[in-house]
C-alpha positions as a Markdown table, in Angstrom:
| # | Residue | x | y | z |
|---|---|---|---|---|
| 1 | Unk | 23.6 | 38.6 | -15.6 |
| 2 | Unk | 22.3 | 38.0 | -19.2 |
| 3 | Unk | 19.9 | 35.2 | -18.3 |
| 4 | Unk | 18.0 | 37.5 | -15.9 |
| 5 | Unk | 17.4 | 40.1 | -18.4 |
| 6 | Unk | 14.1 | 40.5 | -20.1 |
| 7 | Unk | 15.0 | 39.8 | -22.9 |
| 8 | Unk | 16.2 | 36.5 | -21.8 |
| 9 | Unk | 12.7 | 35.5 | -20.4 |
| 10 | Unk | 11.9 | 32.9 | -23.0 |
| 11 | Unk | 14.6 | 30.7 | -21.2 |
| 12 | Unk | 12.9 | 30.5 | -17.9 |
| 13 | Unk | 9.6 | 29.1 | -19.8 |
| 14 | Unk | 8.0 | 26.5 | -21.4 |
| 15 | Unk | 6.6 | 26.3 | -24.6 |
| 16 | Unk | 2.8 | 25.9 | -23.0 |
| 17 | Unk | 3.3 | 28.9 | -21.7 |
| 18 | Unk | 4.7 | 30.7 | -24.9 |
| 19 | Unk | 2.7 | 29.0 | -27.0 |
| 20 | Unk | -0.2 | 31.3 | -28.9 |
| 21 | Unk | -4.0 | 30.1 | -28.4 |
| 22 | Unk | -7.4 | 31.1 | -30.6 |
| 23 | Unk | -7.2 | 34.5 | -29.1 |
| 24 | Unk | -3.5 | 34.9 | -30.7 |
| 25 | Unk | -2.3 | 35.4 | -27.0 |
| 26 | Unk | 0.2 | 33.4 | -24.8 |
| 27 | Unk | -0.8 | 32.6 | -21.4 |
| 28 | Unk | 1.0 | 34.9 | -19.8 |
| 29 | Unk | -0.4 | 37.7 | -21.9 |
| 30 | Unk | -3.2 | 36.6 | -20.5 |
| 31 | Unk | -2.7 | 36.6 | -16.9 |
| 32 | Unk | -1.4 | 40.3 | -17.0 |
| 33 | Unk | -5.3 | 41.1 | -17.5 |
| 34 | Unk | -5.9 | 40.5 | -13.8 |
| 35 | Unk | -3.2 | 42.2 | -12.6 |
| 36 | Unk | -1.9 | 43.3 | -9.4 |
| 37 | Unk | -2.8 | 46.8 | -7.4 |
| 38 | Unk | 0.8 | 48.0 | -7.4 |
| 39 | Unk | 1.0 | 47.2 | -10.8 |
| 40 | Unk | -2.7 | 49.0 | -10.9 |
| 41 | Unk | -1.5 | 52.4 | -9.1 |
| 42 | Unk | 1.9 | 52.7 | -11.9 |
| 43 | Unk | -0.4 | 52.2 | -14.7 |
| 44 | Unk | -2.7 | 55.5 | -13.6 |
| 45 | Unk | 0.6 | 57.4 | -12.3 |
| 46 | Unk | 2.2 | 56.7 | -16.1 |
| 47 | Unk | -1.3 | 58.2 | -17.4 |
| 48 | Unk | -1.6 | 61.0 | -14.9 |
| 49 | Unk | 1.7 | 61.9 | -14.8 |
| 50 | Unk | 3.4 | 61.5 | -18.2 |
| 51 | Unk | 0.9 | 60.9 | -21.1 |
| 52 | Unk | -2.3 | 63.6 | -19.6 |
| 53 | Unk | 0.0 | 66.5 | -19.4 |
| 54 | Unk | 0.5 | 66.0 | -23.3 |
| 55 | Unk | -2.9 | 66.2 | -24.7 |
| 56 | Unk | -5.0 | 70.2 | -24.4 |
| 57 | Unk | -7.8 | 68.8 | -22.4 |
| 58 | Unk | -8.7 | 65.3 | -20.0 |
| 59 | Unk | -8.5 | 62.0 | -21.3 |
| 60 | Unk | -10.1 | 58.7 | -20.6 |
| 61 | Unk | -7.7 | 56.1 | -20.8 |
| 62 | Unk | -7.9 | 52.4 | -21.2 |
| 63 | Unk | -9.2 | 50.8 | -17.9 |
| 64 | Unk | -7.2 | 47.6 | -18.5 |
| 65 | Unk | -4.0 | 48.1 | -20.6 |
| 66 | Unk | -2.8 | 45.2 | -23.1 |
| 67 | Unk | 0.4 | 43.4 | -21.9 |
| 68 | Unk | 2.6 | 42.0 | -24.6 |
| 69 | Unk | 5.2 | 39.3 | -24.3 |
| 70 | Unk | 6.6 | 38.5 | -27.9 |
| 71 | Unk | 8.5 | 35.3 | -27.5 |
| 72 | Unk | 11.2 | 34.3 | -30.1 |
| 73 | Unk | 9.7 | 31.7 | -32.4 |
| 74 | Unk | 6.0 | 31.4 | -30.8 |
| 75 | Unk | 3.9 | 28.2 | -32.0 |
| 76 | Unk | 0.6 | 28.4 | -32.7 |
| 77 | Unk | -0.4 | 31.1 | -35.4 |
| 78 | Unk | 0.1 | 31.9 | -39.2 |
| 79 | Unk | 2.9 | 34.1 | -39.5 |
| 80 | Unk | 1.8 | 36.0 | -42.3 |
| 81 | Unk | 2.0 | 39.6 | -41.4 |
| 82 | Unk | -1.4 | 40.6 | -40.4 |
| 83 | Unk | -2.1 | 44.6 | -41.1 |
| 84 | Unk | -4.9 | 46.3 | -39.2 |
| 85 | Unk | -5.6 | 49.2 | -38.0 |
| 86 | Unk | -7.5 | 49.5 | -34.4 |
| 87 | Unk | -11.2 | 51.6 | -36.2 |
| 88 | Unk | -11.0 | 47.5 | -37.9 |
| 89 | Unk | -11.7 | 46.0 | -34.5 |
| 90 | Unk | -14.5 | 48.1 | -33.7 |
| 91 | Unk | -12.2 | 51.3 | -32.0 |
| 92 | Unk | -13.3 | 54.6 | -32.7 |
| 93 | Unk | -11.0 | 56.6 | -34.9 |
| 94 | Unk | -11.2 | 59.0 | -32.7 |
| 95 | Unk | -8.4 | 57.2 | -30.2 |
| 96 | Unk | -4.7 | 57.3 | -30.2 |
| 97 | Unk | -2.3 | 54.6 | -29.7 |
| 98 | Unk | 0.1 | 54.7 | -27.1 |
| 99 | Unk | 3.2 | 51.5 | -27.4 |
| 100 | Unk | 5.4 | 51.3 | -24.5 |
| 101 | Unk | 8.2 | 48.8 | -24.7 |
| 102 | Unk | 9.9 | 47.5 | -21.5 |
| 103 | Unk | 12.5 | 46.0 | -23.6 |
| 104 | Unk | 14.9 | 46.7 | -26.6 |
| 105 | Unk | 12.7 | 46.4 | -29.5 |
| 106 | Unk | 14.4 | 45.8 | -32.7 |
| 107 | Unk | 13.8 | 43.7 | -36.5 |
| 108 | Unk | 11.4 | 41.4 | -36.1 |
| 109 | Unk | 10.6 | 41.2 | -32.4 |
| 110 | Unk | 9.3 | 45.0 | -32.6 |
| 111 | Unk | 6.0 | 46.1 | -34.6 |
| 112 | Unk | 5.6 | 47.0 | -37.6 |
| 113 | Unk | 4.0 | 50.4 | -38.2 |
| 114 | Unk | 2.7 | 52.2 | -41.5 |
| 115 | Unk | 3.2 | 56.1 | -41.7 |
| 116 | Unk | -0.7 | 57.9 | -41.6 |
| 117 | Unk | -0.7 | 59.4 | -45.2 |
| 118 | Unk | 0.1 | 55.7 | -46.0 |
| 119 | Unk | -2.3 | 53.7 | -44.5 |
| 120 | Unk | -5.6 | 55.8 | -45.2 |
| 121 | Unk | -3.8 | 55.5 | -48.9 |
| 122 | Unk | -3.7 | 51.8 | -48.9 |
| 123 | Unk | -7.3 | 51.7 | -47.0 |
| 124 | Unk | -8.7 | 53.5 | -49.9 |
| 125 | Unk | -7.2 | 51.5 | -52.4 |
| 126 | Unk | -9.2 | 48.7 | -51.2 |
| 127 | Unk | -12.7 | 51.3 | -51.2 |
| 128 | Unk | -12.6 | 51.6 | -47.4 |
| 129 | Unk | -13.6 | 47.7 | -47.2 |
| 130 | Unk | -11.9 | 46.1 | -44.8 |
| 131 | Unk | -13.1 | 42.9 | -45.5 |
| 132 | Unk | -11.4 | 43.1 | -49.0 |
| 133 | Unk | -8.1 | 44.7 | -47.5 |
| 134 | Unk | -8.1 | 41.7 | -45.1 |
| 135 | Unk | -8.2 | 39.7 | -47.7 |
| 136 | Unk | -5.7 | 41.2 | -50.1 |
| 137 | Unk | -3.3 | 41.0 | -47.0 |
| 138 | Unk | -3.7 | 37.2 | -46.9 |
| 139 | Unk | -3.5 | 36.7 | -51.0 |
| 140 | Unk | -2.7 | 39.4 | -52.8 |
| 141 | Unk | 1.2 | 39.2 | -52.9 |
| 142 | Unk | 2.1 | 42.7 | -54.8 |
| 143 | Unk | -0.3 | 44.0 | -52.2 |
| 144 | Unk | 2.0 | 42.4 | -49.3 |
| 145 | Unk | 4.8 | 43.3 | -50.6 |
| 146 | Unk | 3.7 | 47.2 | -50.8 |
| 147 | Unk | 2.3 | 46.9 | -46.9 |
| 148 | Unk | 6.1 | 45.9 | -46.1 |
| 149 | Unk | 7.8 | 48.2 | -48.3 |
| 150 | Unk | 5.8 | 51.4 | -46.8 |
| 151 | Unk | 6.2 | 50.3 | -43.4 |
| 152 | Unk | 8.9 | 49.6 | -40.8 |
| 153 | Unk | 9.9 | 48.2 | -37.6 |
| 154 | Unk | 10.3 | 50.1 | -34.3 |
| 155 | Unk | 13.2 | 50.2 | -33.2 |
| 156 | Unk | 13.1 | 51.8 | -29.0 |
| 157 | Unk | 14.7 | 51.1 | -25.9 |
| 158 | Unk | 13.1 | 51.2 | -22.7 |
| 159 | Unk | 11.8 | 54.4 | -21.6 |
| 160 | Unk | 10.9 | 55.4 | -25.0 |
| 161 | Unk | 6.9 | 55.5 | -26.1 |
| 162 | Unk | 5.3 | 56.3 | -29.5 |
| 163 | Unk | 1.6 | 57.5 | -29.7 |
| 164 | Unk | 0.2 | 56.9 | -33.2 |
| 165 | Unk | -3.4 | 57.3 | -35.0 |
| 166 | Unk | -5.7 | 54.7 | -34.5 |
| 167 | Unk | -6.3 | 54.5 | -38.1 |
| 168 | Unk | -2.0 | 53.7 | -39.1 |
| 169 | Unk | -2.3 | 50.1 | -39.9 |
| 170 | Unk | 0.2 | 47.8 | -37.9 |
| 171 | Unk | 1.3 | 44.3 | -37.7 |
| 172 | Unk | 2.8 | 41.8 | -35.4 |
| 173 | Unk | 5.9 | 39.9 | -37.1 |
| 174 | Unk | 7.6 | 36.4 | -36.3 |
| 175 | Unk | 10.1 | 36.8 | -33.9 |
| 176 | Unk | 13.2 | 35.4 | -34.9 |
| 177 | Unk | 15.3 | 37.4 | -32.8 |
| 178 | Unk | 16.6 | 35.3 | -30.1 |
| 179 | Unk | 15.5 | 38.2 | -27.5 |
| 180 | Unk | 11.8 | 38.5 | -26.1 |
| 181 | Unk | 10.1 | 41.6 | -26.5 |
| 182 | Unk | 7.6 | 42.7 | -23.6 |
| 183 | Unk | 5.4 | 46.1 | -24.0 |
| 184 | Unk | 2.0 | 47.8 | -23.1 |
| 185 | Unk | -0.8 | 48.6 | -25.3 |
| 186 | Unk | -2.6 | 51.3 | -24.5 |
| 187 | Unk | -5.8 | 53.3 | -26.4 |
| 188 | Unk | -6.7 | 57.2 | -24.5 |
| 189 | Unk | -9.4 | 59.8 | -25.8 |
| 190 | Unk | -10.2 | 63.4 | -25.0 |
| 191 | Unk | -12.9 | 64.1 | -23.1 |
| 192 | Unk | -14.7 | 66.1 | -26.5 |
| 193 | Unk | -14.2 | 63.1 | -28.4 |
| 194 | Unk | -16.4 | 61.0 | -26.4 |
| 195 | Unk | -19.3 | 63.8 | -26.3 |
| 196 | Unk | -18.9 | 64.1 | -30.6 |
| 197 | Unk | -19.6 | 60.3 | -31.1 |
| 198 | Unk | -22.0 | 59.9 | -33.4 |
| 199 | Unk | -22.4 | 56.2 | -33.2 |
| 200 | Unk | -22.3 | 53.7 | -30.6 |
| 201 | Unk | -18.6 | 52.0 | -30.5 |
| 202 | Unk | -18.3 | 48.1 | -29.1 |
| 203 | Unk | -15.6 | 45.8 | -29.1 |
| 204 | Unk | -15.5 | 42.7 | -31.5 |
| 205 | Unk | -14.4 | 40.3 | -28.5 |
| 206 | Unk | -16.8 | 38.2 | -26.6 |
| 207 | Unk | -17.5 | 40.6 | -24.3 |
| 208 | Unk | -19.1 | 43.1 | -26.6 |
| 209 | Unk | -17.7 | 46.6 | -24.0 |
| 210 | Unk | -18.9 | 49.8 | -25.4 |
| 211 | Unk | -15.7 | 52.2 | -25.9 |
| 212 | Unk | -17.3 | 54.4 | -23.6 |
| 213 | Unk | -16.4 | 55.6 | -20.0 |
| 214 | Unk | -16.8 | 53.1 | -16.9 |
| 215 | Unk | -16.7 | 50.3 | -19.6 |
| 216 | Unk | -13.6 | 50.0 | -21.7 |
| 217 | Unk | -11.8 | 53.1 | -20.7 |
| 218 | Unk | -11.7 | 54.9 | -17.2 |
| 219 | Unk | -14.6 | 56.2 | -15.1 |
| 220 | Unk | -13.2 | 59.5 | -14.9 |
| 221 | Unk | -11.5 | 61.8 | -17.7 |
| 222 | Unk | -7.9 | 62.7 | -16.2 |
């Protein structure tokens, strides 16, 4: 039935829980964090058996993967579409993205991704300074407007992944859709990309996790 889809999930809750707090994350977002052990054993079967056998060599993937439920018309953030790229947060650029949708993602309820050749092209413009591309993507309206022309929307059904650079810059958009979207973040590195670091790599949370096995990704390379 159409109120039991996905999609439809926005229906069954309310706006406390679809609401987005300081961290830019709903509460149920946040719960997926701790999450179950089936759940758990999926995640590393996915890994194991669908992204590993892509790469030439052993991985460590993210210990924890990002769950993300993009409610239609979410309260509590500026809406402005907020380019980054993942080596902004404190990621090494050595990582690749993997997005997994478990929904339909389409327009505005999907991401928003920039081409490679493009974003390193619009990172230079701003001389590699992220704090002043941050700031041209809150004030600098031709500047906006070139983000959104040389990017696009996603558009994937479930079953369908995309692995991307850490360094293509990315958005969230408002969802005015009147379908949820729900995916998985995920970040993996080979094994010879963790011995070639040649600095140290932490997250810009609270927690402060080194990118580094047994702490943000896997204790084993698979």
């Amino acid at each position: 039935k159409e109120n039991y889809k996905l999609e439809k999930l926005h229906l069954c809750l309310n706006s406390d829980n679809k609401s987005l707090g300081e961290s830019e994350q709903n509460k149920i977002s946040i719960s997926f964090y701790e999450t179950s052990k089936i759940l758990s054993n999926l995640y590393v079967e996915f890994i194991k058996n669908t992204i590993s056998p892509l790469f030439d060599e052993k991985i460590f993937y993210q210990k924890v993967p990002t769950f993300r439920f993009h409610f239609p018309n979410q309260e509590g953030y500026n809406w402005n579409d907020r380019y980054h790229t993942d080596t902004m947060l404190g990621h090494p650029p050595y990582e690749h993205n993997i997005w997994v949708p478990f929904t339909k993602t389409f327009g505005s309820n999907s991401m928003r991704i920039t081409p490679y050749d493009e974003s390193i092209g619009c990172i230079k413009s701003c001389y590699d300074d992220f704090e002043k591309f941050a700031e041209r993507t809150q004030y600098d309206k031709k500047f906006m407007e070139y983000l959104r022309k040389n990017s696009y929307s996603l558009e994937m059904s479930y079953g369908e992944y995309i692995i991307f650079d850490s360094r293509c810059l990315h958005c969230t958009q408002y969802n005015d859709t009147n379908e949820t979207r729900i995916s998985m973040d995920i970040r993996i590195i080979r094994e010879s990309e963790i011995e070639s670091y040649s600095r140290s790599y932490i997250t810009t949370g609270r927690k402060k996790m080194p990118f580094l096995p047994g702490h943000y990704f896997s204790n084993l390379a698979v």
